[in-house]
N, C-alpha and C positions, 0 to 999 in steps of 0.2 A: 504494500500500500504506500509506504513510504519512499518508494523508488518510482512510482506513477506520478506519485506528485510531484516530486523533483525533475521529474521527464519532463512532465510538465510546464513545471514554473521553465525550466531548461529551452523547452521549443518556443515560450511565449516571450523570454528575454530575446530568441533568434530570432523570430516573425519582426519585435519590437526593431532591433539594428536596421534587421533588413528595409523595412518599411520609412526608418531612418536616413539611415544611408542611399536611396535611393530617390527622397526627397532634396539632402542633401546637394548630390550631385545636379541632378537635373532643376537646380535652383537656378532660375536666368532674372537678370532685370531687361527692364525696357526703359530707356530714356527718349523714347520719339513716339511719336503718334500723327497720323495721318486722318483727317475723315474730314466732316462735315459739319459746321457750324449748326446748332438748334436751338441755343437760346444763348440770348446778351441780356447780362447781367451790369451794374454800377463797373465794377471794375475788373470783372472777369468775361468769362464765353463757356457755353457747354457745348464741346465738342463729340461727335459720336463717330468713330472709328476705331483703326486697326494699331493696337500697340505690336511693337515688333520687337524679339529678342536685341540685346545689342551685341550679344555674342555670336558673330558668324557662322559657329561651328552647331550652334543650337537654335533648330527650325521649330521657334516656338513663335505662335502669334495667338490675340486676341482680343475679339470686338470689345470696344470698351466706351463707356459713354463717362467722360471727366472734365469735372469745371478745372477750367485751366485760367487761373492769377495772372492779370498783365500788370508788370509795377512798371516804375520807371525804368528800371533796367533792362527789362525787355528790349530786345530788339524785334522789328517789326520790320518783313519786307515784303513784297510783292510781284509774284514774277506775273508779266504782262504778255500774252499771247496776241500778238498784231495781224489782222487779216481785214486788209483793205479792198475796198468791194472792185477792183479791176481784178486781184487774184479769185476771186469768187467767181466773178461775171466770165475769167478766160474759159471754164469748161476744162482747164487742165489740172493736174495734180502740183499742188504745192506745199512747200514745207514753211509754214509762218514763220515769224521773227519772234524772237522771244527776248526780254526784256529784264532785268532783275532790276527793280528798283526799290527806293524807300516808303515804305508802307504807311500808312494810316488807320489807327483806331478805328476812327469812323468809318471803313469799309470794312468792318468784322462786321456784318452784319449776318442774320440768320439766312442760312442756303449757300454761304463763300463755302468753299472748297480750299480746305487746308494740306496744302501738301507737305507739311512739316513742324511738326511744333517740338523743343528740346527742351526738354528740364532736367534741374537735378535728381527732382522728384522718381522712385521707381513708379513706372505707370501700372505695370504689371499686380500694383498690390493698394492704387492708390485713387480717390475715386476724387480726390483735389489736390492739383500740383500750381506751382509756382513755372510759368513761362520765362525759357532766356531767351527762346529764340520764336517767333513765329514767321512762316513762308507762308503766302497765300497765293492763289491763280485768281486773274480779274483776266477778262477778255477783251480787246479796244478792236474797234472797226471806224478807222479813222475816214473820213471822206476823201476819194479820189477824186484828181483833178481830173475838170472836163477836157474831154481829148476835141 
């Protein structure tokens, strides 16, 4: 009786390691996040997207919906996708211009497309981070001159 139960406690401290040590290793963070703007806040944005490990060796992602803090520190940019309506109107394939420039607050707005936001914050475990970095996609369709 007394060796069952030792077997016991025995196999349930191994389950315990095992169960351990496999959390352990496969522990990733995520410091970026990608998705979609869904609500503006005073001095934050709730973003809904995809945290991504930052560890290259480990294919960990997942959906994540996080109010993400813009302080002053924040940087804030904007990459701008240029397609001017003569590339439209030729009927042939083209490859726009693309722009990085300095961002604006006031184009977070609900439905921007965030293609990058960096914090120190783990995203992966964190459901409100502090922003260092946000990239956003805006579209311009500047007017073409009349030919």
């Amino acid at each position: 009786m007394v060796k069952k139960f030792l077997l016991l406690i025995f196999l349930l401290i191994i389950l315990v390691v095992v169960l351990s040590w496999d959390k352990f290793i496969n522990q990733s963070n995520s410091y970026e996040l990608s998705g979609q703007i869904i609500e503006v806040r005073d001095n934050s944005i709730i973003v809904e997207g995809v945290a991504k490990s930052s560890d290259p060796n480990i294919n960990r992602q997942e959906n994540r919906t996080i109010e993400i803090k813009i302080t002053n520190e924040t940087i804030i940019k904007k990459n701008v996708v240029v397609i001017t309506t003569a590339q439209i109107n030729s009927g042939e394939s083209f490859q726009p211009e693309t722009q990085v420039r300095e961002g604006v607050i006031s184009e977070l707005v609900i439905g921007i497309r965030v293609i990058k936001i960096e914090s120190r914050d783990n995203l992966f475990t964190k459901d409100k981070a502090v922003a260092a970095e946000i990239n956003y996609l805006i579209y311009e369709f500047p007017a073409s001159p009349i030919q």
